[in-house]
C-alpha positions in Angstrom: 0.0 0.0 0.0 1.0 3.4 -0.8 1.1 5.8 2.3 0.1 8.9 0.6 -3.0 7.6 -1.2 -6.0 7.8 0.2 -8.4 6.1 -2.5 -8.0 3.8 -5.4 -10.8 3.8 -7.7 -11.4 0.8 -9.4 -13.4 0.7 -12.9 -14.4 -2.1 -15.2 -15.0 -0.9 -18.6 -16.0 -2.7 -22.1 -17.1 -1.0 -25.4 -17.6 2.4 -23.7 -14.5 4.5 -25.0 -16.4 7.9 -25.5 -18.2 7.5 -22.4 -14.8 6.8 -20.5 -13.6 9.9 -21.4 -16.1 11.8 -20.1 -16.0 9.9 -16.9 -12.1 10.1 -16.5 -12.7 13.7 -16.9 -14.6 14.3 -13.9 -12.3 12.4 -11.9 -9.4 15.0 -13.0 -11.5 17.7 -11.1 -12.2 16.1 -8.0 -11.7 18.3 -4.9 -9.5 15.7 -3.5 -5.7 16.1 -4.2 -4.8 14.4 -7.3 -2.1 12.7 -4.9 -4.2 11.2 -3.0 -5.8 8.8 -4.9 -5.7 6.8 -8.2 -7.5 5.4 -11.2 -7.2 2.2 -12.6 -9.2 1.3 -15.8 -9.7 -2.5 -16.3 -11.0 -3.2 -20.1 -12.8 -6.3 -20.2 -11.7 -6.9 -23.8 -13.6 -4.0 -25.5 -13.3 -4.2 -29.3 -13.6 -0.5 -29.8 -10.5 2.3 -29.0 -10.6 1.8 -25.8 -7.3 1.5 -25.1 -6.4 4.3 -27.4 -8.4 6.4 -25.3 -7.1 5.8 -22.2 -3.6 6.3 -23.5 -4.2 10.2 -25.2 -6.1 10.8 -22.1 -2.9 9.9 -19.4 -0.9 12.6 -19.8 -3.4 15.0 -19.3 -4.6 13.6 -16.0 -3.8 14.9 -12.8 -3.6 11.4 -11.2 -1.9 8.4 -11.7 -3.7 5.9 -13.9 -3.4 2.5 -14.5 -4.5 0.6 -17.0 -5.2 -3.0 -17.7 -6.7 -5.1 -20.5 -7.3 -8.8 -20.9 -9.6 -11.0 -22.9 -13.1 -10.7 -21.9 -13.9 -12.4 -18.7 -17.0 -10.9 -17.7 -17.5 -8.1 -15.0 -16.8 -9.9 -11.9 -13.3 -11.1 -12.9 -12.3 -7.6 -14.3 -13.2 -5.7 -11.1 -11.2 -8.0 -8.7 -8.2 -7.7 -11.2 -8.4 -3.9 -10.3 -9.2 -4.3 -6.7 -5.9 -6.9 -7.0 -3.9 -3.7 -8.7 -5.1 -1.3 -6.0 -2.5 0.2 -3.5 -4.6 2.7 -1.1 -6.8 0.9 2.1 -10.0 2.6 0.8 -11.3 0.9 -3.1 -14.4 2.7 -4.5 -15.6 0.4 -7.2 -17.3 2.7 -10.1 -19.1 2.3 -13.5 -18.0 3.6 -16.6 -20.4 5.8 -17.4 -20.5 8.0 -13.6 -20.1 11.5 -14.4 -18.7 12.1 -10.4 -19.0 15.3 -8.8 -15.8 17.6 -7.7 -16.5 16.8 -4.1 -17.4 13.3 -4.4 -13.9 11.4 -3.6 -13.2 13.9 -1.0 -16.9 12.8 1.2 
């Protein structure tokens, strides 16, 4: 675990690239220091750009992301391989397709 984050949010995601950005964007303008949490994107095998995506997105984010991909496995299998990757003692496991409010990782 890493001592300085506070929250690792854990999202399962197939076939939903445009959607994901909108989601990661509200998670760039969380109240919250960027520092103290992070993001990691699981893609349960989505046959769109997903991965493309995610990877123009990263350097613009304010937190660290992660992000995995395997052959689809279903939902269940592809949120405990992000709650496996997550470092911080608090895991909020999150759709997709949540448009989160600035204050929402801080409550």
């Amino acid at each position: 675990m890493n001592k300085h984050l506070r929250i690792s949010v854990v999202m399962a995601t197939y076939n939903r690239a445009e959607t994901l950005k909108l989601t990661l964007d509200h998670l760039a303008h969380q109240t919250l220091p960027a520092s103290d949490y992070e993001v990691i994107v699981v893609d349960d095998g989505s046959p769109d750009d997903t991965e493309e995506v995610v990877s123009a997105m990263r350097a613009s984010l304010p937190f660290e992301l992660t992000y995995l991909r395997h052959a689809n496995q279903g939902p269940g299998y592809t949120q405990n391989r992000g709650i496996r990757q997550a470092r911080a003692p608090l895991i909020l496991l999150m759709a997709d397709d949540i448009l989160m409010a600035p204050g929402a990782l801080e409550a």
